[in-house]
Every structure is written in C-alpha cells, then in structure tokens.
ZAMAR-697419 format. One record per residue (C-alpha): residue number from 1; residue in one letter; chain; x, y, z. Coordinates in nm, 3 decimals. Example, Ala and Ser with C-alpha at 12.3 -4.5 7.8 and 13.67 -1.06 7.14 Angstrom:
[site 1, "a", "A", [1.230, -0.450, 0.780]]
[site 2, "s", "A", [1.367, -0.106, 0.714]]
//
This chain:
[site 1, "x", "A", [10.819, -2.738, 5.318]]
[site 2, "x", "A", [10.811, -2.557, 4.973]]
[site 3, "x", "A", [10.819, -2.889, 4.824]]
[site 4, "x", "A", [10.574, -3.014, 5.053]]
[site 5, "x", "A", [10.314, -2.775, 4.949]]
[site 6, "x", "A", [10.369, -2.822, 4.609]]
[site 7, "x", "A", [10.262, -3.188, 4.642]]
[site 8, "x", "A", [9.984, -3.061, 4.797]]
[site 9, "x", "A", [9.896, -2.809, 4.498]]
[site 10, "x", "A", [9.895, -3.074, 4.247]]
[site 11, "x", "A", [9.709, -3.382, 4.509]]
[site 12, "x", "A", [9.421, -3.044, 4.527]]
[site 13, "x", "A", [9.415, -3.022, 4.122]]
[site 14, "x", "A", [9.403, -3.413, 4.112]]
[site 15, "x", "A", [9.118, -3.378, 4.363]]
[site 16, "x", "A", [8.896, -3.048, 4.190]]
[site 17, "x", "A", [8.973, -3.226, 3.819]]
[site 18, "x", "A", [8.804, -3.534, 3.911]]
[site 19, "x", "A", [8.491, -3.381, 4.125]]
[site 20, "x", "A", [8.469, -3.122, 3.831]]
[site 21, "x", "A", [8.509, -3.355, 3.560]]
[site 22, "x", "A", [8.177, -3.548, 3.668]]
[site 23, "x", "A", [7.998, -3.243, 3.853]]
[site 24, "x", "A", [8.060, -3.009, 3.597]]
[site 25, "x", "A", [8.131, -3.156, 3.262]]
[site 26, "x", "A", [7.852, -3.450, 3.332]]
[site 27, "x", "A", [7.622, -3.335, 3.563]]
[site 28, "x", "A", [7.350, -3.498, 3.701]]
[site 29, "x", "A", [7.108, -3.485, 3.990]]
[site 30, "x", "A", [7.229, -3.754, 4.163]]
[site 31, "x", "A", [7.562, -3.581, 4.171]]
[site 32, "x", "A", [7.439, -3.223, 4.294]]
[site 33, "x", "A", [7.278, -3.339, 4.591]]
[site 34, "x", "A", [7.618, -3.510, 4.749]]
[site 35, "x", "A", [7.857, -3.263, 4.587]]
[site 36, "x", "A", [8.037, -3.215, 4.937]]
[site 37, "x", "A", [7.989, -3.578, 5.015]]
[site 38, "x", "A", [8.147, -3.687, 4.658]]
[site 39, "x", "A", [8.412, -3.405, 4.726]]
[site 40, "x", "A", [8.556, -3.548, 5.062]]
[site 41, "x", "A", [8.514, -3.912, 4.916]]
[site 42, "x", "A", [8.775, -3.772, 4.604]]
[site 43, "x", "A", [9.005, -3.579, 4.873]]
[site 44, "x", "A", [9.038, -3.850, 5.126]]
[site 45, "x", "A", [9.142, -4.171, 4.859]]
[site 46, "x", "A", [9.407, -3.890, 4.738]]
[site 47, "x", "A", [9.509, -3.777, 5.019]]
[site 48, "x", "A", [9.542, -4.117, 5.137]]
[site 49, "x", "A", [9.755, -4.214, 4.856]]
[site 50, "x", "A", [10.001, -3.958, 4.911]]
[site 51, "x", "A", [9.953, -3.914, 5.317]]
[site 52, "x", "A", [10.312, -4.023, 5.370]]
[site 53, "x", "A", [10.476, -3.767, 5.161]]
[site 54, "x", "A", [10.225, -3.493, 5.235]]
[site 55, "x", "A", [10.241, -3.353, 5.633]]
[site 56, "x", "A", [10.000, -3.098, 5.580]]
[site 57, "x", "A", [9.674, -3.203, 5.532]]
[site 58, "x", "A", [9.526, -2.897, 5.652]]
[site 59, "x", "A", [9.662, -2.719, 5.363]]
[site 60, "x", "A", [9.569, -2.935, 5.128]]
[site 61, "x", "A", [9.201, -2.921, 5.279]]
[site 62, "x", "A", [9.177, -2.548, 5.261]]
[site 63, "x", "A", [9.334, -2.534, 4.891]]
[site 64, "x", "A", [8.996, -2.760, 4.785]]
[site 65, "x", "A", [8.744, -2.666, 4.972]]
[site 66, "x", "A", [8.828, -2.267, 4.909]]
[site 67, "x", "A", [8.831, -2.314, 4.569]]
[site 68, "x", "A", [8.517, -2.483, 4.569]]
[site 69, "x", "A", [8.352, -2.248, 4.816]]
[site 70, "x", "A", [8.476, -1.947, 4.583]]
[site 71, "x", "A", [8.453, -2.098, 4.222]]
[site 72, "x", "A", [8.148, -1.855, 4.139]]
[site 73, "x", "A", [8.358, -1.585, 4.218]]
[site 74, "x", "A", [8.651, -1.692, 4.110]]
[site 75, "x", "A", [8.491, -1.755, 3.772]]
[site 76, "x", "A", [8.349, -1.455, 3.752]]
[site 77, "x", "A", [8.688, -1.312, 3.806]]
[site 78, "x", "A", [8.817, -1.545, 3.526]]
[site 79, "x", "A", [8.535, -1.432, 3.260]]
[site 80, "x", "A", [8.667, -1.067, 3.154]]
[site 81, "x", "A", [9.032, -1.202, 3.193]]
[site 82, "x", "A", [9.020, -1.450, 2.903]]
[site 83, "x", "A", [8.756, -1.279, 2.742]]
[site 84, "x", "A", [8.853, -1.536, 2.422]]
[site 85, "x", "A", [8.793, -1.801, 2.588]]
[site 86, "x", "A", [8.441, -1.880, 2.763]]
[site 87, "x", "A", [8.465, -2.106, 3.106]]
[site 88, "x", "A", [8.305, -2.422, 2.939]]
[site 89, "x", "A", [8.574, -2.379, 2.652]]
[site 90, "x", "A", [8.851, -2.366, 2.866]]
[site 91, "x", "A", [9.052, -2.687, 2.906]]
[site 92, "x", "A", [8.920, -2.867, 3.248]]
[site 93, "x", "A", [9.280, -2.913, 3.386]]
[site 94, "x", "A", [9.372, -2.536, 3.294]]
[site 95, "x", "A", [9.031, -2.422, 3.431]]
[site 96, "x", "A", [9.102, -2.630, 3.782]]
[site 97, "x", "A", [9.449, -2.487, 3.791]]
[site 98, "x", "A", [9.347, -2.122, 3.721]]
[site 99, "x", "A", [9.047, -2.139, 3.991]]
[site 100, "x", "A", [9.274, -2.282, 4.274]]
[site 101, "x", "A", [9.544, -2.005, 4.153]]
[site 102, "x", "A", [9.320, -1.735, 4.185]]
[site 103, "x", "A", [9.176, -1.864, 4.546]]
[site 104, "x", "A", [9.520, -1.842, 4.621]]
[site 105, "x", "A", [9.602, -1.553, 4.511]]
[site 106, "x", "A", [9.280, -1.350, 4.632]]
[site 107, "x", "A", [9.109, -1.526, 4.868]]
[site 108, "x", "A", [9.391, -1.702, 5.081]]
[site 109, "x", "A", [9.641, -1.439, 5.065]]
[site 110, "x", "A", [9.892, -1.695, 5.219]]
[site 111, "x", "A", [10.174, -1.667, 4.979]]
[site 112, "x", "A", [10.318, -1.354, 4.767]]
[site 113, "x", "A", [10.136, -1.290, 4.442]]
[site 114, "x", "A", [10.433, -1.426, 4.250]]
[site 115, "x", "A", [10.463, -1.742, 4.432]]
[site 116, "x", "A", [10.083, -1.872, 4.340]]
[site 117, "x", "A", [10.139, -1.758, 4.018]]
[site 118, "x", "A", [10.436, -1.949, 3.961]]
[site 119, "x", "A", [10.289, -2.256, 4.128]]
[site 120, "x", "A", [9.992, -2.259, 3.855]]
[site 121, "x", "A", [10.254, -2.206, 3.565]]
[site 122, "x", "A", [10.450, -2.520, 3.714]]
[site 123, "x", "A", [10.137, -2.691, 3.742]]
[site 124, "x", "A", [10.033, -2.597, 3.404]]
[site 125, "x", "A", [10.337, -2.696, 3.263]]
[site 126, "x", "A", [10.307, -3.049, 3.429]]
[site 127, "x", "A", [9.919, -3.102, 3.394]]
[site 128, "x", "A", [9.811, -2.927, 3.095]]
[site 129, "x", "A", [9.861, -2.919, 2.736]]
[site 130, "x", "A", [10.154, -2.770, 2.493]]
[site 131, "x", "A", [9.988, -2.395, 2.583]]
[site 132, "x", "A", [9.869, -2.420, 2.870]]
[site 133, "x", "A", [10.153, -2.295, 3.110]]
[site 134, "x", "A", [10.152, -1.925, 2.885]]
[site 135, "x", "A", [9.762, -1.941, 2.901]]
[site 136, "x", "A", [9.739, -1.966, 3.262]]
[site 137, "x", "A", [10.066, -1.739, 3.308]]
[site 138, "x", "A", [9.849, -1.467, 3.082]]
[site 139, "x", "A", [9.474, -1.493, 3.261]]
[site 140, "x", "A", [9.671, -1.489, 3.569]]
[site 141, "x", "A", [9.883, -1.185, 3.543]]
[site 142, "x", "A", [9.546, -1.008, 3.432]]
[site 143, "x", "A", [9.377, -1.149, 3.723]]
[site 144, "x", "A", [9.655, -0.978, 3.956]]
[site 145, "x", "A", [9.704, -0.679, 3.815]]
[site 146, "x", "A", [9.378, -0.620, 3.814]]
[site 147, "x", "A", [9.377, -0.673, 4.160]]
[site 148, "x", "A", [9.340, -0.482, 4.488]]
[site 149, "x", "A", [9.659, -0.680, 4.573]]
[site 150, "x", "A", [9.871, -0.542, 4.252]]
[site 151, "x", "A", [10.166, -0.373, 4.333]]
[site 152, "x", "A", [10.330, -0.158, 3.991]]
[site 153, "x", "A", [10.700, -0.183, 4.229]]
[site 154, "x", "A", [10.683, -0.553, 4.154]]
[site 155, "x", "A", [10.682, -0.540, 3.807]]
[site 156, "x", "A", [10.943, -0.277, 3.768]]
[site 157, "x", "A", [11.200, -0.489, 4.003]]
[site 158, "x", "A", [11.113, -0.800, 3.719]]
[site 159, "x", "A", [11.234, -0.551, 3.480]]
[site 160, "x", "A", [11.493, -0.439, 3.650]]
[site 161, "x", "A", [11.646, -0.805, 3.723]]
[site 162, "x", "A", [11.609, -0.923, 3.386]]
[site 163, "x", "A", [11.826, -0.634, 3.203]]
//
C-alpha cells in the first residue's frame, strides 16, 4: 500500500508540474477560464497511464485537487519559510513538491508529519535538481514546526535514535 501511494505522490507531481508549468509559468486567458477542465484532462491521461499499478485513484484525486484548492494558502505558508527564495524563483518541480507536501501535511492530516515530509524529500531527490531534496527537507521542517501540528517530543526521540 505504502508503495502504492507513493506512485500516487509522484503520478500527482507529474500531474500539478504540467498544469502549473502552462497555468502558471505561461499563463494566458485561454488557460484561466478551463483551469479545472485542463486539470482533469492532465490527471486522467496520467492516471490512465499508470491505472494498472495505481488502485487508489481516490487518493491520487484528493492529493491534486487539495493542493490546487489550497495553493494560495499553502503559498502563503511557503513565503516566510524560504524567505530567500521568492515563489516565482523557486524551481517549478521543487515548488509542486513543496505545495502538495504541505497540503499533506496541514490540510489532509492523513499521514504523520514525518511521513509527508519524507515523501517530498524522496520525491525531491527523484524529481528535482542536485539541492533540491535539502531545500525542500529545510522549508518543510520550518513549515512543521511552525505548525499547530508540531510536536517538540518528536524531535527529541530523532535525537535520541541517532546518538
């Protein structure tokens, strides 16, 4: 299952990269007007391509349209955290990874902290660029501990194991 939604994390990146890349990056007015339309579109040729492998398409579903439905939150949330680095600055694929992270993280609430956070690293390391993975791994320990969800135990048991 673990595996499963893993495949599903990156077919959701695959899916908010490309709709991002031409509704963000290259916008036009053509594009705004069926954003949701050119969003399933994206969604259902990947999920198609992978349907065999992937048995839960609600999952994946949720992951894309959450992040969407959140992303002015979410970068909100991501502004003060990499206060270096403005949104449109940010690598697309690190910026896609980071907002479905943090819709995991705060909005879903489905996994633990450390299990979306690790999932984005993974990504990050897969997706992105030489940095990426400790770029994301940074913004996204900011984004948790400053957090309503942070819990100081957790960080003293990752201590604690790695003595």
């Amino acid at each position: 299952m673990a595996s499963n939604r893993h495949l599903a994390r990156l077919i959701a990146v695959q899916t908010l990269y490309e709709w991002a890349f031409m509704s963000e990056r290259f916008p036009n007015e053509e594009a705004k007007i069926s954003e949701n339309k050119k969003v399933e579109e994206i969604l259902s040729r990947n999920y198609l391509e992978f349907e065999k492998s992937l048995n839960n398409k609600d999952f994946l579903y949720d992951l894309v349209w959450g992040t969407i439905e959140y992303r002015e939150r979410i970068d909100k949330i991501i502004t003060p955290a990499a206060p270096e680095w403005p949104i449109a600055q940010i690598a697309l694929v690190d910026l896609v990874i980071l907002r479905l992270a943090i819709y995991e993280l705060l909005f879903k609430r489905e996994v633990p902290p450390k299990v979306a956070i690790n999932e984005a690293v993974e990504l990050s390391k897969t997706l992105g660029g030489p940095n990426s993975s400790k770029f994301v791994n940074g913004v996204l320990g900011t984004v948790y501990r400053a957090s309503d969800i942070y819990n100081p135990e957790d960080d003293k048991r990752s201590d604690e194991k790695s003595k």
